[in-house]
PDB file of N, H, CA, C and O in Angstrom:
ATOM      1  N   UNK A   1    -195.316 145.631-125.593  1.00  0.00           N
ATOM      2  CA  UNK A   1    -193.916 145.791-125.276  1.00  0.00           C
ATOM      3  C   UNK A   1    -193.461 147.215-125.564  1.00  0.00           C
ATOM      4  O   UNK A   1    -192.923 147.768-124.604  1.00  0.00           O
ATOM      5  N   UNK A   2    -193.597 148.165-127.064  1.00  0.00           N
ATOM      6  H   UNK A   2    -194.034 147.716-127.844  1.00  0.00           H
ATOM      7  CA  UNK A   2    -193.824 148.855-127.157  1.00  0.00           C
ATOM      8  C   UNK A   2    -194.145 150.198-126.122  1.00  0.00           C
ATOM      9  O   UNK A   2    -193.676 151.121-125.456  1.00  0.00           O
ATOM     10  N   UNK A   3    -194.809 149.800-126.380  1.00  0.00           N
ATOM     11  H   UNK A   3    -195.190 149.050-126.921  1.00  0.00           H
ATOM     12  CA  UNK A   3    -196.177 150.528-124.589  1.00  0.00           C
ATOM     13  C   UNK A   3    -194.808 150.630-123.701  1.00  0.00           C
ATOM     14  O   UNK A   3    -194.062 151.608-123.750  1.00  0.00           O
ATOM     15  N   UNK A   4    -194.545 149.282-122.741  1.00  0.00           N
ATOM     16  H   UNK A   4    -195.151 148.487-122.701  1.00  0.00           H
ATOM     17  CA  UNK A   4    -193.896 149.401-121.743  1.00  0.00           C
ATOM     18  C   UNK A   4    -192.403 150.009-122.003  1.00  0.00           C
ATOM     19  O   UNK A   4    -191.686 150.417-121.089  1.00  0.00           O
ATOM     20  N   UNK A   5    -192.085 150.011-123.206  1.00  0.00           N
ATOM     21  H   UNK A   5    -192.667 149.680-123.949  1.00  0.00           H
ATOM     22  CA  UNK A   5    -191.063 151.236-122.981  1.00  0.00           C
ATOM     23  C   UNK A   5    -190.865 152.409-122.870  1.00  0.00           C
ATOM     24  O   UNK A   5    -190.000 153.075-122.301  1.00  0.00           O
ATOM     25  N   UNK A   6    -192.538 152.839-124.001  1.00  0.00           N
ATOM     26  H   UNK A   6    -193.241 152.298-124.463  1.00  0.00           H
ATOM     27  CA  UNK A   6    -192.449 154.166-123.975  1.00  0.00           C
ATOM     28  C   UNK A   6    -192.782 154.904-122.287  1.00  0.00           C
ATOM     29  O   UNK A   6    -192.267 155.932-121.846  1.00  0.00           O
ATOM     30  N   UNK A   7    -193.659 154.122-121.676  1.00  0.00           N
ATOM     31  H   UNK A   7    -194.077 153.287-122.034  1.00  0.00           H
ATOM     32  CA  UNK A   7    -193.652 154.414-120.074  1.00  0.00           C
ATOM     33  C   UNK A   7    -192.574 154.513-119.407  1.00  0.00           C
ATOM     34  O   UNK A   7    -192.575 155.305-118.465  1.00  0.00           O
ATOM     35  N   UNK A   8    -191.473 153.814-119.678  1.00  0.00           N
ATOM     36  H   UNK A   8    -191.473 153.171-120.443  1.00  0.00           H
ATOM     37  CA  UNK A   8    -190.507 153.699-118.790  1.00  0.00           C
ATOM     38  C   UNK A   8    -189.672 155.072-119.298  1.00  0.00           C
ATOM     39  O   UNK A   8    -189.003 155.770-118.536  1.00  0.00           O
ATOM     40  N   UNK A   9    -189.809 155.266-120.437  1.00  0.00           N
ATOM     41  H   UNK A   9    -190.353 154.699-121.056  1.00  0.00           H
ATOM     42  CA  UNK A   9    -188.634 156.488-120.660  1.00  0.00           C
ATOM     43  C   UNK A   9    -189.854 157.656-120.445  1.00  0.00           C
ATOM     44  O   UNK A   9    -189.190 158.659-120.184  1.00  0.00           O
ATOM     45  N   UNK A  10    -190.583 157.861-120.431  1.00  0.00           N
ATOM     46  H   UNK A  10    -191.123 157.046-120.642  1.00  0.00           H
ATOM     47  CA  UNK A  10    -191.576 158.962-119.864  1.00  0.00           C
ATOM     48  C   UNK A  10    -191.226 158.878-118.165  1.00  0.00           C
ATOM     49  O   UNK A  10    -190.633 159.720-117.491  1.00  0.00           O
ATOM     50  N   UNK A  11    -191.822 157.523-117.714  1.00  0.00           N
ATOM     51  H   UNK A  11    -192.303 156.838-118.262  1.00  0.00           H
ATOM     52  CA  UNK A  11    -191.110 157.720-116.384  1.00  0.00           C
ATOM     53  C   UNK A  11    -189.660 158.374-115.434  1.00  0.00           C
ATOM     54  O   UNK A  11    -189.435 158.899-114.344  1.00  0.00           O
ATOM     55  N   UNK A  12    -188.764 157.844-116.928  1.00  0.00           N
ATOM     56  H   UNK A  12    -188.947 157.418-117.814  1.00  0.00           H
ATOM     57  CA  UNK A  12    -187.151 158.272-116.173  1.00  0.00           C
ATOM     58  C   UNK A  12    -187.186 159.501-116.652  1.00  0.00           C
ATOM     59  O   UNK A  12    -186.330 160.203-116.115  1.00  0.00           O
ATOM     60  N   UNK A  13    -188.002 160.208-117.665  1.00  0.00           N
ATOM     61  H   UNK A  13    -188.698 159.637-118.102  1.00  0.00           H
ATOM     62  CA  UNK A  13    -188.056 161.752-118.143  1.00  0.00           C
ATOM     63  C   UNK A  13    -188.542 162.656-117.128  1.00  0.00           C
ATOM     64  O   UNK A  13    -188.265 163.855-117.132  1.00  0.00           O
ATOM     65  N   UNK A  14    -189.201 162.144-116.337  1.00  0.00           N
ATOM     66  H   UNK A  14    -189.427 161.170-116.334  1.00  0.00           H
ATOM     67  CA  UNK A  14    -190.290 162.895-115.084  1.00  0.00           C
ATOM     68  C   UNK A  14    -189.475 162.831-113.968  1.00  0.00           C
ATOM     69  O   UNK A  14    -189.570 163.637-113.043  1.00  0.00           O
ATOM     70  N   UNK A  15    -188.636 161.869-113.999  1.00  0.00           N
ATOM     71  H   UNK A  15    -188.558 161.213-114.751  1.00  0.00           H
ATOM     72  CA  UNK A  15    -187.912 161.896-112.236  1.00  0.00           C
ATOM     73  C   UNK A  15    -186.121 161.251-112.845  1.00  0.00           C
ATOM     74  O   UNK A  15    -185.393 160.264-112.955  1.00  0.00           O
ATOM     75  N   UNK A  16    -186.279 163.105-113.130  1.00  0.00           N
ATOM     76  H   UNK A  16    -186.870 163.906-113.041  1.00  0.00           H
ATOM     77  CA  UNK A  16    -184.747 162.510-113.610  1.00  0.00           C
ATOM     78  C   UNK A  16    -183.373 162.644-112.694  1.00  0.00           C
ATOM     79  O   UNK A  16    -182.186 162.734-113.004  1.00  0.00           O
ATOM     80  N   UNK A  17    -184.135 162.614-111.313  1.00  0.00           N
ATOM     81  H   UNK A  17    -185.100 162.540-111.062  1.00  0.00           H
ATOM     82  CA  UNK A  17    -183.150 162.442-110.719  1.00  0.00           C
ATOM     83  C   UNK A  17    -182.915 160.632-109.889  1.00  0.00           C
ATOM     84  O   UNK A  17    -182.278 160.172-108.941  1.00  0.00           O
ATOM     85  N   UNK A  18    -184.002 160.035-111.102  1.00  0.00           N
ATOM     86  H   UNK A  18    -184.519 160.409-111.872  1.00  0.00           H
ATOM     87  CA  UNK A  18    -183.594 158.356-111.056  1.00  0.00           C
ATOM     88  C   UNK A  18    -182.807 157.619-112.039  1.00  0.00           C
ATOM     89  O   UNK A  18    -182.514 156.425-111.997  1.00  0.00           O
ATOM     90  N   UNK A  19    -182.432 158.673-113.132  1.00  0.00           N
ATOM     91  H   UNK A  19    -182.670 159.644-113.166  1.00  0.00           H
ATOM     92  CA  UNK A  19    -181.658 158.545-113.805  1.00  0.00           C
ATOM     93  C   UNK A  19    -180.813 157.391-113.492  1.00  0.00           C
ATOM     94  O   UNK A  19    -181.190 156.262-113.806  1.00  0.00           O
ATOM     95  N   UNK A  20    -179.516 157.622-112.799  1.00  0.00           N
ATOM     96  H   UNK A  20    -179.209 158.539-112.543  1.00  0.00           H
ATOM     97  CA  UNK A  20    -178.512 156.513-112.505  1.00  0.00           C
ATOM     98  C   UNK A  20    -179.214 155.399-112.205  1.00  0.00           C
ATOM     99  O   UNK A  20    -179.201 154.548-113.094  1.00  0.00           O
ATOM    100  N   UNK A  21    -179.786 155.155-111.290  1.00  0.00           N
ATOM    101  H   UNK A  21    -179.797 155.846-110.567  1.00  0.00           H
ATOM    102  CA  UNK A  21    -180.865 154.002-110.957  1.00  0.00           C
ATOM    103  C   UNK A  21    -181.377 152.871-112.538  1.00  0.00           C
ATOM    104  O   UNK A  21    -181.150 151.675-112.725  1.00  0.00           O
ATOM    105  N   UNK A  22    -182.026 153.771-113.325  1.00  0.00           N
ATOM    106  H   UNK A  22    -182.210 154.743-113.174  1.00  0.00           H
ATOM    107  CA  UNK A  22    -182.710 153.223-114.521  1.00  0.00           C
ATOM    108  C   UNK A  22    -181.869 152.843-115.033  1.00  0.00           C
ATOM    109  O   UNK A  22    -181.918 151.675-115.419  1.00  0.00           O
ATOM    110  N   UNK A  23    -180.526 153.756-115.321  1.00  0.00           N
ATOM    111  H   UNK A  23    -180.486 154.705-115.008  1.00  0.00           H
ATOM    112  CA  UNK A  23    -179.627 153.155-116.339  1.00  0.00           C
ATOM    113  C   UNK A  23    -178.464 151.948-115.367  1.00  0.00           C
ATOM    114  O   UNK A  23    -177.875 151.245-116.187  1.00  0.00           O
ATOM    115  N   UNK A  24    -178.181 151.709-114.347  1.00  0.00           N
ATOM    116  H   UNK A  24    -178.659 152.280-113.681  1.00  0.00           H
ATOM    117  CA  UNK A  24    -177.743 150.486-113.528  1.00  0.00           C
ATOM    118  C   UNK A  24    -178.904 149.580-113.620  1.00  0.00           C
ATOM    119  O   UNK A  24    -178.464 148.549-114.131  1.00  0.00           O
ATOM    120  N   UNK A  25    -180.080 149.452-113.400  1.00  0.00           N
ATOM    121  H   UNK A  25    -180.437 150.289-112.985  1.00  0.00           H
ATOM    122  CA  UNK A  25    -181.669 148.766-113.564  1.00  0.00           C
ATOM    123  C   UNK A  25    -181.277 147.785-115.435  1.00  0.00           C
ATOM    124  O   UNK A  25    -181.481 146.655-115.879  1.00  0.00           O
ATOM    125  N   UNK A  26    -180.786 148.792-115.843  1.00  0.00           N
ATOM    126  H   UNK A  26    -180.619 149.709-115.483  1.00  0.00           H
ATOM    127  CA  UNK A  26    -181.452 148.455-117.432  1.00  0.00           C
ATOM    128  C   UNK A  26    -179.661 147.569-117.548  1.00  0.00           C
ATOM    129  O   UNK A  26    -179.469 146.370-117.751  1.00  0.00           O
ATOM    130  N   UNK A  27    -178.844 148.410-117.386  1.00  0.00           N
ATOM    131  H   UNK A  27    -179.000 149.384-117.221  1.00  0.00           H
ATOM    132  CA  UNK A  27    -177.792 147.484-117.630  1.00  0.00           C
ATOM    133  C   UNK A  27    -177.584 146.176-116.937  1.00  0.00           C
ATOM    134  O   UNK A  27    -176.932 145.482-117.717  1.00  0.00           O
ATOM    135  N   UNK A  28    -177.889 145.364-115.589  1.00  0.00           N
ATOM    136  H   UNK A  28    -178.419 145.929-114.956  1.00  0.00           H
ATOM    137  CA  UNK A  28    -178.601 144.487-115.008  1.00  0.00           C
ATOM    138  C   UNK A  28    -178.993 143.647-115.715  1.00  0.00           C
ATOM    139  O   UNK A  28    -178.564 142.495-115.667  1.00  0.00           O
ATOM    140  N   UNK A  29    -179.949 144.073-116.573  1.00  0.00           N
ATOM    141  H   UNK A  29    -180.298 145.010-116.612  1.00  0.00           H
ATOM    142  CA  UNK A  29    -181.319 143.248-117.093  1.00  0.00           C
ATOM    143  C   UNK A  29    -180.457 142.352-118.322  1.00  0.00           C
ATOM    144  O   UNK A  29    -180.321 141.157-118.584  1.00  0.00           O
ATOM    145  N   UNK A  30    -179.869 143.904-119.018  1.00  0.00           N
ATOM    146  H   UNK A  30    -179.979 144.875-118.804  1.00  0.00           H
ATOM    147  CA  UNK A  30    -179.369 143.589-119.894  1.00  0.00           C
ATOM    148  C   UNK A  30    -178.098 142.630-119.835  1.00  0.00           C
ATOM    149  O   UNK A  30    -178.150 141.703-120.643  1.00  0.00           O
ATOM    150  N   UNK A  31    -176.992 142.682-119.043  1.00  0.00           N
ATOM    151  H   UNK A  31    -176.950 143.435-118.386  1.00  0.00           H
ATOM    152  CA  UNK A  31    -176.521 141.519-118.759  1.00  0.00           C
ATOM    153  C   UNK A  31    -176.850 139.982-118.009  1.00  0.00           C
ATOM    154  O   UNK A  31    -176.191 138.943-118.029  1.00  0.00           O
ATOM    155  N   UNK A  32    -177.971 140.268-117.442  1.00  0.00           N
ATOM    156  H   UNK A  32    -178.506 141.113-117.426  1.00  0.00           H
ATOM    157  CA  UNK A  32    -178.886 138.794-117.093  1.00  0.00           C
ATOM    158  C   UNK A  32    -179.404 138.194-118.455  1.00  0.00           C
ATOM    159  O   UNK A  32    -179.734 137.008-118.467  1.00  0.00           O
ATOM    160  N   UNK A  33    -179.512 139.122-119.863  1.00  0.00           N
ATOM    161  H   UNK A  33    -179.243 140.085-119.853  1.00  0.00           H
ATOM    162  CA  UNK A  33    -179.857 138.611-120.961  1.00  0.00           C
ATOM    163  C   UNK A  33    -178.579 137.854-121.693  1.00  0.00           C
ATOM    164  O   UNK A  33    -178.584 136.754-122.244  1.00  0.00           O
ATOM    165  N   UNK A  34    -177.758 138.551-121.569  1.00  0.00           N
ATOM    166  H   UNK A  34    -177.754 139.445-121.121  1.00  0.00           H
ATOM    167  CA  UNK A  34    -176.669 137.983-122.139  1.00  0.00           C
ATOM    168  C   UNK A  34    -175.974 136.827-121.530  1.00  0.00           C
ATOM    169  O   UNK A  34    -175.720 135.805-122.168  1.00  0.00           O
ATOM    170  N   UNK A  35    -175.652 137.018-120.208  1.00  0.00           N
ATOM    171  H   UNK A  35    -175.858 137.848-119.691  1.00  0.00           H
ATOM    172  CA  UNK A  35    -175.231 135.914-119.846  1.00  0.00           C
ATOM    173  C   UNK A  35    -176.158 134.569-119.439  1.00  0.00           C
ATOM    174  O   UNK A  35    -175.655 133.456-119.284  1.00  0.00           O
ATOM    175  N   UNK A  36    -177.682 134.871-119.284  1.00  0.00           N
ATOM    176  H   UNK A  36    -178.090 135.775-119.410  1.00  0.00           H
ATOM    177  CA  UNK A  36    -178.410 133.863-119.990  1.00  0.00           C
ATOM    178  C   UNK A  36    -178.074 132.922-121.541  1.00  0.00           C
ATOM    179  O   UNK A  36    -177.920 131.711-121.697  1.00  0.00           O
ATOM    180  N   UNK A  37    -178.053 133.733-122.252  1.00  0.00           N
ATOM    181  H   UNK A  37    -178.178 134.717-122.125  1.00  0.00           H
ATOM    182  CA  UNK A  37    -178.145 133.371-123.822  1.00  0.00           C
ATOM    183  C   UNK A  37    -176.574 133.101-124.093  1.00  0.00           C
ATOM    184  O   UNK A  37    -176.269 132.705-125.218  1.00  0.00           O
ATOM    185  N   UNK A  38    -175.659 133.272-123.223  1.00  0.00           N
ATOM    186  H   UNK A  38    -175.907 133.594-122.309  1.00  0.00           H
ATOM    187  CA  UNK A  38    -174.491 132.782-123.610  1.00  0.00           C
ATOM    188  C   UNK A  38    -174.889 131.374-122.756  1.00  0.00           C
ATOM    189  O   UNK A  38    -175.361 130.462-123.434  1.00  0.00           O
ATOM    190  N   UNK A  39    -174.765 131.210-121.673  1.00  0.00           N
ATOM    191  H   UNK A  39    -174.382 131.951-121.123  1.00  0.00           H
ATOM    192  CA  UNK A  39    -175.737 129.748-121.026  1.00  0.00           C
ATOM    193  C   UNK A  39    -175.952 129.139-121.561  1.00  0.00           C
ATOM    194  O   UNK A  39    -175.308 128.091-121.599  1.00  0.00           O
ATOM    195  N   UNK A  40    -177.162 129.399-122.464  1.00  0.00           N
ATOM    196  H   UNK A  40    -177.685 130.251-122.433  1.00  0.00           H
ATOM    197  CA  UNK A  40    -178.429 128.355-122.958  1.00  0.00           C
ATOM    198  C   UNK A  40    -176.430 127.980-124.764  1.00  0.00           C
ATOM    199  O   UNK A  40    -175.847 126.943-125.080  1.00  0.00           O
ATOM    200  N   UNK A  41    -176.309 128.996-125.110  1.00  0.00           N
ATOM    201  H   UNK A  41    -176.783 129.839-124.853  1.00  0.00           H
ATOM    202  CA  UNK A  41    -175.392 128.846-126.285  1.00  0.00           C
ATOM    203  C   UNK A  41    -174.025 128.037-126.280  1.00  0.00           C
ATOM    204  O   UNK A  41    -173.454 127.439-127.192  1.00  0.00           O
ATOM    205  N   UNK A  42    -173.632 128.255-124.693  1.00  0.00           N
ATOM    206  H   UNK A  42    -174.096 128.741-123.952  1.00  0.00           H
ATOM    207  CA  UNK A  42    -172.337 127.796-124.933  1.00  0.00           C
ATOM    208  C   UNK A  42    -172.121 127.258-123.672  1.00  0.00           C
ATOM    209  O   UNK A  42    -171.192 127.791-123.066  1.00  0.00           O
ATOM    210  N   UNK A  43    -172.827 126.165-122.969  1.00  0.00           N
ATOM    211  H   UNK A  43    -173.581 125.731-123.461  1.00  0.00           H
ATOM    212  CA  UNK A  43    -173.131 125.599-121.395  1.00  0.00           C
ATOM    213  C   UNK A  43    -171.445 125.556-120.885  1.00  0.00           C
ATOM    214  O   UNK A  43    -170.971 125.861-119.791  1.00  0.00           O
ATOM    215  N   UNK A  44    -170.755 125.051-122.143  1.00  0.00           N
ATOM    216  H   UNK A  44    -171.139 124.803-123.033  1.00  0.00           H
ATOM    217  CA  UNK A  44    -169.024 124.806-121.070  1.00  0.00           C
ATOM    218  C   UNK A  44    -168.192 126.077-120.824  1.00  0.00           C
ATOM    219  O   UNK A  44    -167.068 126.089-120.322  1.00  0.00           O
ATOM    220  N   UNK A  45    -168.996 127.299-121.305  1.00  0.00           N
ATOM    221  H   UNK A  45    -169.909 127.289-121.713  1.00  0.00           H
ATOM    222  CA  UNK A  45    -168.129 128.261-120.694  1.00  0.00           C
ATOM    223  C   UNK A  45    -168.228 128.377-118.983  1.00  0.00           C
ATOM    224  O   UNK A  45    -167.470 129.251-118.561  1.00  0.00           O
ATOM    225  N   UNK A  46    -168.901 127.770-118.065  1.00  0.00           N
ATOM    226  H   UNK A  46    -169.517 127.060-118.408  1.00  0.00           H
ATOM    227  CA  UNK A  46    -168.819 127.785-116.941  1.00  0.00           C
ATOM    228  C   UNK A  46    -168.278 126.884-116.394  1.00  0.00           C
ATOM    229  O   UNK A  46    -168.539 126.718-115.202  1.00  0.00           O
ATOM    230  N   UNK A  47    -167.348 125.993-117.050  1.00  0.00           N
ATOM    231  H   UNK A  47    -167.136 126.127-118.018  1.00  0.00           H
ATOM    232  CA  UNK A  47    -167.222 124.324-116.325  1.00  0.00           C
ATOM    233  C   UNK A  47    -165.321 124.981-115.916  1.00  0.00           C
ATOM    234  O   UNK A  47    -164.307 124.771-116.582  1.00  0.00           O
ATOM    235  N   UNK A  48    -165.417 125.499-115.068  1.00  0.00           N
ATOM    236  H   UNK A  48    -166.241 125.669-114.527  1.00  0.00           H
ATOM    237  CA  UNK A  48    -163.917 125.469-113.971  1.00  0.00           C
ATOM    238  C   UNK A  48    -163.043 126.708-114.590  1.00  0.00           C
ATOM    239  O   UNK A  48    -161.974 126.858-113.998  1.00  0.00           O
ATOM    240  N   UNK A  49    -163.268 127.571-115.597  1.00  0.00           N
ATOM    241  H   UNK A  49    -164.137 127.449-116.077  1.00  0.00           H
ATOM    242  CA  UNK A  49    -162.148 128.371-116.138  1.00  0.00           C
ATOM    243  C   UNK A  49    -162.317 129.803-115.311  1.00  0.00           C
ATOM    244  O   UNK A  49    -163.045 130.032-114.346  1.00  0.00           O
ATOM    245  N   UNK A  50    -161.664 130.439-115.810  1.00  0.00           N
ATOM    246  H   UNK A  50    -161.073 130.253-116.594  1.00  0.00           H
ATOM    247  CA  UNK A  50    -161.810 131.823-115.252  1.00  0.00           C
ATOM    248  C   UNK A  50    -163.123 132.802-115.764  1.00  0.00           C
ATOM    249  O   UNK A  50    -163.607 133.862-115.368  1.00  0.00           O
ATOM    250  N   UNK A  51    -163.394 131.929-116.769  1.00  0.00           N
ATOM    251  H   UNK A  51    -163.001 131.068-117.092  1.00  0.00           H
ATOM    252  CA  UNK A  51    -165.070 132.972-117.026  1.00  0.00           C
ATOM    253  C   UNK A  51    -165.992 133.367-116.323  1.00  0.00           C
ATOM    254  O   UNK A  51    -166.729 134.353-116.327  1.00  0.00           O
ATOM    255  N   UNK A  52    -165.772 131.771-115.220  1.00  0.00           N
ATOM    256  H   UNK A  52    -165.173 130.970-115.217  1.00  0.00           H
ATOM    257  CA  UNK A  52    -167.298 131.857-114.599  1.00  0.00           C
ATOM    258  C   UNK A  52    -166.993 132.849-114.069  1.00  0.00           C
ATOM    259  O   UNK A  52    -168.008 133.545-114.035  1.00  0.00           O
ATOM    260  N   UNK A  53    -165.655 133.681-113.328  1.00  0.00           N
ATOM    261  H   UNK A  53    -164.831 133.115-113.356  1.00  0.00           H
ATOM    262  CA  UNK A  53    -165.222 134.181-112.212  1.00  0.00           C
ATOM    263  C   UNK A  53    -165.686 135.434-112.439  1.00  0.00           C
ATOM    264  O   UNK A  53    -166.169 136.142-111.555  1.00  0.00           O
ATOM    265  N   UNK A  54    -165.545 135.795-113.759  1.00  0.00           N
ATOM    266  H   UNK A  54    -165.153 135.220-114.477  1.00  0.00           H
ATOM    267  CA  UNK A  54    -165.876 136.947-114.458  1.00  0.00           C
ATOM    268  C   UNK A  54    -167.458 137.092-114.668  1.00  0.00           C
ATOM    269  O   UNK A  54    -167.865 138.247-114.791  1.00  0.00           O
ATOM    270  N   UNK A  55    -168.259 136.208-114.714  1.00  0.00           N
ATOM    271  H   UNK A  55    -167.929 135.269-114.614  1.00  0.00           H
ATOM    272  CA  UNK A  55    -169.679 136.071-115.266  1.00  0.00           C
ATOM    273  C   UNK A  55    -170.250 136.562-113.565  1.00  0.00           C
ATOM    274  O   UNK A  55    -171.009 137.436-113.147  1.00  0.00           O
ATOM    275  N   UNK A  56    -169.456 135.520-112.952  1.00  0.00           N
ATOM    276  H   UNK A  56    -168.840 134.810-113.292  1.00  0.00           H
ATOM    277  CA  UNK A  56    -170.267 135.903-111.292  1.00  0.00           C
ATOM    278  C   UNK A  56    -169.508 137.499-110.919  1.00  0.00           C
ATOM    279  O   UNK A  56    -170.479 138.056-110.407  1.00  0.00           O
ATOM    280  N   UNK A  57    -168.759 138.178-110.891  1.00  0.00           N
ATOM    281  H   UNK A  57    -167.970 137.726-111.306  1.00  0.00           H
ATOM    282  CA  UNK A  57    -168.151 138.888-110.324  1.00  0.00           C
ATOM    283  C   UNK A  57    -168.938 140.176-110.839  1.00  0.00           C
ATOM    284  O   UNK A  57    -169.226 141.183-110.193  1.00  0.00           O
ATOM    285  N   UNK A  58    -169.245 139.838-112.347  1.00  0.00           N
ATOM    286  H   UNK A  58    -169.011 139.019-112.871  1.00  0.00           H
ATOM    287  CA  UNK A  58    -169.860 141.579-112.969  1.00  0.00           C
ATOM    288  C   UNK A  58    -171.328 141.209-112.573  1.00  0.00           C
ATOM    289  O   UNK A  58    -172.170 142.095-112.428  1.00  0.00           O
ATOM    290  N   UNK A  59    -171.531 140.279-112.452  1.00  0.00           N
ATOM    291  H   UNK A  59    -170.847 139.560-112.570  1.00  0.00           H
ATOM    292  CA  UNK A  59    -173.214 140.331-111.802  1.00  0.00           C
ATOM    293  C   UNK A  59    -172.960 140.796-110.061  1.00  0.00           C
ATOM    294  O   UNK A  59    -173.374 141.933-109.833  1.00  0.00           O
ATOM    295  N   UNK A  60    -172.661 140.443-109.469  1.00  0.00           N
ATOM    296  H   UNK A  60    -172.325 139.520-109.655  1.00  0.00           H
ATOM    297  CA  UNK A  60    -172.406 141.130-108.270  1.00  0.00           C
ATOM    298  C   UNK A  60    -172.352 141.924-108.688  1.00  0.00           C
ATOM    299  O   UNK A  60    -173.462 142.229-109.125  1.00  0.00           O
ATOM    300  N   UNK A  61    -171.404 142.849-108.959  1.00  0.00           N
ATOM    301  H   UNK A  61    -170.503 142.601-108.604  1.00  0.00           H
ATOM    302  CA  UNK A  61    -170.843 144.310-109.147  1.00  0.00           C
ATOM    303  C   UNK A  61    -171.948 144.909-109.522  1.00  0.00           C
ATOM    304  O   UNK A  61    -172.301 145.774-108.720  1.00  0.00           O
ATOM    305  N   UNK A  62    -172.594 144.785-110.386  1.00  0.00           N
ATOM    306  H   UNK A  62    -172.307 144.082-111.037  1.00  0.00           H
ATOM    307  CA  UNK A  62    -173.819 145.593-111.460  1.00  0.00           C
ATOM    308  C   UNK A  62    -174.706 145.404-109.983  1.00  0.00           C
ATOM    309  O   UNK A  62    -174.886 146.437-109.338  1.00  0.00           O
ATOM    310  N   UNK A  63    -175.272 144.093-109.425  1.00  0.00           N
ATOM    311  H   UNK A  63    -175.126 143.253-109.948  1.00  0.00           H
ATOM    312  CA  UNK A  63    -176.462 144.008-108.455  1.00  0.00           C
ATOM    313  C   UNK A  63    -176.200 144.773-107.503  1.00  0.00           C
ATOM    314  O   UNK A  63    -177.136 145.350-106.951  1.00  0.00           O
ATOM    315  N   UNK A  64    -174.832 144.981-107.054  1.00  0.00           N
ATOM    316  H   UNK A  64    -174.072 144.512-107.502  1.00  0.00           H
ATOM    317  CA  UNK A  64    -174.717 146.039-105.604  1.00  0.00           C
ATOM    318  C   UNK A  64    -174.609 147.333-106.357  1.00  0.00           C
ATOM    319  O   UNK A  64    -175.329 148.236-105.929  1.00  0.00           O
ATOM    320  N   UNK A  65    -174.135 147.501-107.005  1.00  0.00           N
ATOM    321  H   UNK A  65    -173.550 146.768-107.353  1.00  0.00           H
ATOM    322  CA  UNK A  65    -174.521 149.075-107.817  1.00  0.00           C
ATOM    323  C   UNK A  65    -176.131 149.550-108.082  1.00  0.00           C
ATOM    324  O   UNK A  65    -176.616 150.614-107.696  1.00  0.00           O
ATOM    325  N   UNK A  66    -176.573 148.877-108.562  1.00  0.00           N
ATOM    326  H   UNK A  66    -176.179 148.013-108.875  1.00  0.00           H
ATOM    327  CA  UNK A  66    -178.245 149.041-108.564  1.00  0.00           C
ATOM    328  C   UNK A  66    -179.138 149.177-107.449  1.00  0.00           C
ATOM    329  O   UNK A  66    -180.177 149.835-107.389  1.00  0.00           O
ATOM    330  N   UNK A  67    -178.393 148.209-106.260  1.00  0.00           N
ATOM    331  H   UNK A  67    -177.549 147.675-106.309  1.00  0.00           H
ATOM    332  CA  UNK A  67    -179.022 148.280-105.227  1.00  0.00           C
ATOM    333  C   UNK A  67    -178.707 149.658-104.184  1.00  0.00           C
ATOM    334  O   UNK A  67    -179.494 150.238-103.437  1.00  0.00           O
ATOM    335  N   UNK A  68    -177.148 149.950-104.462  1.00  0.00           N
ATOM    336  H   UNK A  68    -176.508 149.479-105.070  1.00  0.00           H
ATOM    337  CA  UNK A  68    -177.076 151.327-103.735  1.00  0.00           C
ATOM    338  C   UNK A  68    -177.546 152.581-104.508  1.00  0.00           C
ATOM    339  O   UNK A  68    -177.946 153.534-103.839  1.00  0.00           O
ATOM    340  N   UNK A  69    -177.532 152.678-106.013  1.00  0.00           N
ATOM    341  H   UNK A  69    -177.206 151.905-106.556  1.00  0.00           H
ATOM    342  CA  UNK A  69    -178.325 153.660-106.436  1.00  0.00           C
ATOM    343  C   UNK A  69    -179.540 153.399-105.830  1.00  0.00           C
ATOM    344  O   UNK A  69    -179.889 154.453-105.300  1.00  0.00           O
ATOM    345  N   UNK A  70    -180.290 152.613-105.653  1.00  0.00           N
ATOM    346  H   UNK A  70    -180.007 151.757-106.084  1.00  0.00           H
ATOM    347  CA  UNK A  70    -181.839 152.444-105.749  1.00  0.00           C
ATOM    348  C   UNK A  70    -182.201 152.867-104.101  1.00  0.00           C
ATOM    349  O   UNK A  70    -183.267 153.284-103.650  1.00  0.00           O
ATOM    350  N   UNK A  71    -180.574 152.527-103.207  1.00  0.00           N
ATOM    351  H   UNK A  71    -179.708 152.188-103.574  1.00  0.00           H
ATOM    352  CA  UNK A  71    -181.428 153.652-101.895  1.00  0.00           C
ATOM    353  C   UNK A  71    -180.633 155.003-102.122  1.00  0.00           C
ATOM    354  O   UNK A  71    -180.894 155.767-101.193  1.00  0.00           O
ATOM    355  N   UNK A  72    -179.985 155.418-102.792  1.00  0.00           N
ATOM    356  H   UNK A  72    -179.773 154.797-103.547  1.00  0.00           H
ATOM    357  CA  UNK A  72    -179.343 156.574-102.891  1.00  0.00           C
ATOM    358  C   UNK A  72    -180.438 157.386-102.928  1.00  0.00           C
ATOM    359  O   UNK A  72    -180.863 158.245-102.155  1.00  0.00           O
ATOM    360  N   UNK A  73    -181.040 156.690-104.607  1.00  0.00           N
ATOM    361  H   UNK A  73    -180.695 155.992-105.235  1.00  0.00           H
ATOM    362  CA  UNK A  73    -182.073 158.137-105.237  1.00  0.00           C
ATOM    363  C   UNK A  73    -183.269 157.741-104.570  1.00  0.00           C
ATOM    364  O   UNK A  73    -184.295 158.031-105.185  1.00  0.00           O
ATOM    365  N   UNK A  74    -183.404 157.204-103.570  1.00  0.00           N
ATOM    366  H   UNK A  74    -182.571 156.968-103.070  1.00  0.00           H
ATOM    367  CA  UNK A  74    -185.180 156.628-103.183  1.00  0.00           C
ATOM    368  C   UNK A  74    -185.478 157.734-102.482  1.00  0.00           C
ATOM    369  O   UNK A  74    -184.675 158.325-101.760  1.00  0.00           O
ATOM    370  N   UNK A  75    -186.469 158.006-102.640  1.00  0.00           N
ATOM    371  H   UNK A  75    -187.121 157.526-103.226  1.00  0.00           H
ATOM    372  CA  UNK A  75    -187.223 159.152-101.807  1.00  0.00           C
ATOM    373  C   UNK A  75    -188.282 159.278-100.589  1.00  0.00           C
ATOM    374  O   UNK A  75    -188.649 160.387-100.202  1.00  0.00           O
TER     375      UNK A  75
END
């Protein structure tokens, strides 16, 4: 695990004009973790309130952000 980070920040060190990309990529991940583990922690925060609206809306937002960096900086 280790390993695979230190690659990844060597990687975004070498092509740092993927910068934005990695850091939309990593924030992504990182909220698919959280709002996983709020899931598995607290199942009725999705049952009809305005959370879910919020849970689905910043995942969109973050996924189309990642996805237009990712053809922005593609080469």
């Amino acid at each position: 695990m280790l390993a695979t980070i230190i690659l990844a920040a060597e990687t975004a060190a070498s092509h740092a004009d993927h910068t934005p990309f990695y850091v939309a990529g990593g924030l992504l991940a990182a909220w698919a973790i959280a709002v996983g583990a709020l899931g598995v922690l607290r199942p009725a925060v999705t049952d009809g309130d305005v959370s879910h609206l919020v849970i689905m809306g910043g995942t969109i937002v973050l996924a189309a952000v990642t996805l237009a960096l990712a053809v922005a900086t593609g080469s």
